[in-house]
N, C-alpha and C positions, 0 to 999 in steps of 0.2 A: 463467446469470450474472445477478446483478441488476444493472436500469439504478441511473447515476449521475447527478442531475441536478442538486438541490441538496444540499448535506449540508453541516449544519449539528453541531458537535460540541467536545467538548471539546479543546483543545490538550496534547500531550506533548512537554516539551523533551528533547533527545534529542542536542544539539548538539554531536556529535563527529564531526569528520573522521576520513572511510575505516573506517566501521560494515562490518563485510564479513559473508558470507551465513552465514560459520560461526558469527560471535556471533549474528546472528538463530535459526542453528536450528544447536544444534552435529552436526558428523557422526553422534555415536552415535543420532541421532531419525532419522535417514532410512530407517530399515527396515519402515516400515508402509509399504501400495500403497494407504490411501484418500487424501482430499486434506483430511482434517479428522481432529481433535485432538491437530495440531501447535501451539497455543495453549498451552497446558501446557508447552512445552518453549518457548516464545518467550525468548532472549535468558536461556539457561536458567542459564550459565555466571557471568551479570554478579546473576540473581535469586535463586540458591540460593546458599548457603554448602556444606561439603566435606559438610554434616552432614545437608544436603538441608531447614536451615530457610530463609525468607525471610530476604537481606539488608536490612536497613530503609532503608538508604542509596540504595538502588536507584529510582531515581524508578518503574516499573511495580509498588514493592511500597505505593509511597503511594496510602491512599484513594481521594483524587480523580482521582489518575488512569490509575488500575485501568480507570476507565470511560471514559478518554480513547479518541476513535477518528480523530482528526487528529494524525500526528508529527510534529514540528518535527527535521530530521536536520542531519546538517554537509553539507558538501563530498564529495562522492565514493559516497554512502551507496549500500549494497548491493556492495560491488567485493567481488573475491575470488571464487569457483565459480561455477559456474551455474545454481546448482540450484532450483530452480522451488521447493522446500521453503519457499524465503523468502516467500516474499509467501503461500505458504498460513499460514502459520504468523503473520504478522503479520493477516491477514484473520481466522482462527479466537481470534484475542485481542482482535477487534474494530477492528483499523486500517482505515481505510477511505480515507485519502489519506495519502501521507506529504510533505511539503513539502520541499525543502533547494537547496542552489544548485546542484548536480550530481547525476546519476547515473552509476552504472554502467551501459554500454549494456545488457546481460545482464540485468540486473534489473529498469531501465526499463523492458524489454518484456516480462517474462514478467508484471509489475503489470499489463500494460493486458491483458492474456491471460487474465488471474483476475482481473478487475474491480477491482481497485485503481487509483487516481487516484495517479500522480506529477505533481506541481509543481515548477516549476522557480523560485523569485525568486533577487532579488539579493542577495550575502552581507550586505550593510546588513539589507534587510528581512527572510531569515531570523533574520539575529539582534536582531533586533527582536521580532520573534513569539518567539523561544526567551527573551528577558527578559521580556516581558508573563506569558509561561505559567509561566515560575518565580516571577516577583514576584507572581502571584496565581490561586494552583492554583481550576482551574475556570474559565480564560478560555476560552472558546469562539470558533468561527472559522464563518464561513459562507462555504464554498467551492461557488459558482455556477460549472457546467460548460458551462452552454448560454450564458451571457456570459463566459465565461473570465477571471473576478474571484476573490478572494479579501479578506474583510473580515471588520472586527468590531465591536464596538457603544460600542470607544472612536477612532474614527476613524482604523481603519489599513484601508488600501483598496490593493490591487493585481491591476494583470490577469497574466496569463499567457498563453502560447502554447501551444499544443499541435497534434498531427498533425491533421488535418481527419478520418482514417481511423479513428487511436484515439481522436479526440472519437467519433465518429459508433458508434461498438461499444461504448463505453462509454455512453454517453446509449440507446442501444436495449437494452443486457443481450446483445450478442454476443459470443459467444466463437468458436473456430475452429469446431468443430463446429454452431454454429448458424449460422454464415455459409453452411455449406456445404448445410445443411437449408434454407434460404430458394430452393437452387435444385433440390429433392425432387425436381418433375414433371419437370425435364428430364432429370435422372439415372437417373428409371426409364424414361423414353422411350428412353432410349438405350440402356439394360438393355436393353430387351425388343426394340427392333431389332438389337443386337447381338447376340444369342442365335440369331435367326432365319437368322445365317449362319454 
């Protein structure tokens, strides 16, 4: 997993309440077993038309922010299944934080599991960043992890809260299995004394 510390990026408004995991990645994508090029399929429903061209309406099919990697979401974002699918599939299209006033428990944590940053502000100041980012495609956000702030370079400034646990695995790049790699030498000691009876 790669650490999170500062990240610095383009805004995507995104500002709808109860985004749920299926529009992120609809059921028919879940049949591959890697955990990448589910990016191609992100919000696949809302980006393709029946005829499998881009819908231009679609804010992810605009230019600028194609290369967006900070979302700006509503209220509730990620509800619906539980399927870890989502934050791959937003990570392999380049999201790297997604902002909004709530999450879903399920998808809150599967983000800090796959090195995605969730941000929690207040509906005021999400919708603030979702007008900034519509009013002038290519606003950028610099979200500081290790001060747990969020700003930009026209004077909007907010901190956030987060777990002390998922700050601390996100800023080192841990995910489950290298948590559990960090305690190797005792695991084979116990291995190999276990064996011996």
């Amino acid at each position: 997993m790669k650490p999170l510390r500062v990240h610095k990026g383009i805004t995507v408004p995104m500002h709808k309440i109860n985004i749920d995991t299926d529009q992120i990645i609809p059921k028919q994508f879940l049949k591959r077993i890697e955990r990448t090029g589910y990016g191609d399929f992100l919000f696949y429903d809302w980006r393709f038309r029946p005829d499998g061209s881009e819908e231009p309406s679609f804010v992810l099919n605009h230019p600028v922010f194609r290369k967006g990697s900070i979302l700006i979401g509503g209220r509730n974002f990620g509800c619906g299944s539980s399927r870890e699918h989502a934050p791959w599939a937003l990570s392999d299209f380049g999201i790297r934080v997604v902002i909004a006033p709530s999450f879903a428990d399920i998808f809150f944590n599967n983000c800090a599991k796959n090195g995605m940053l969730t941000v929690i502000l207040s509906e005021e100041q999400v919708a603030e960043l979702a007008r900034r980012a519509q009013e002038k495609p290519g606003h950028q956000l610099t979200v500081d992890l290790e001060n747990q702030t969020v700003s930009d370079d026209q004077g909007f400034r907010a901190a956030f809260l987060i777990d002390p646990f998922k700050r601390h695995c996100l800023l080192h790049g841990l995910d489950d299995i290298s948590l559990t790699l960090q305690h190797e030498a005792d695991i084979e000691a116990f291995e190999k004394k276990r064996v011996q009876f």
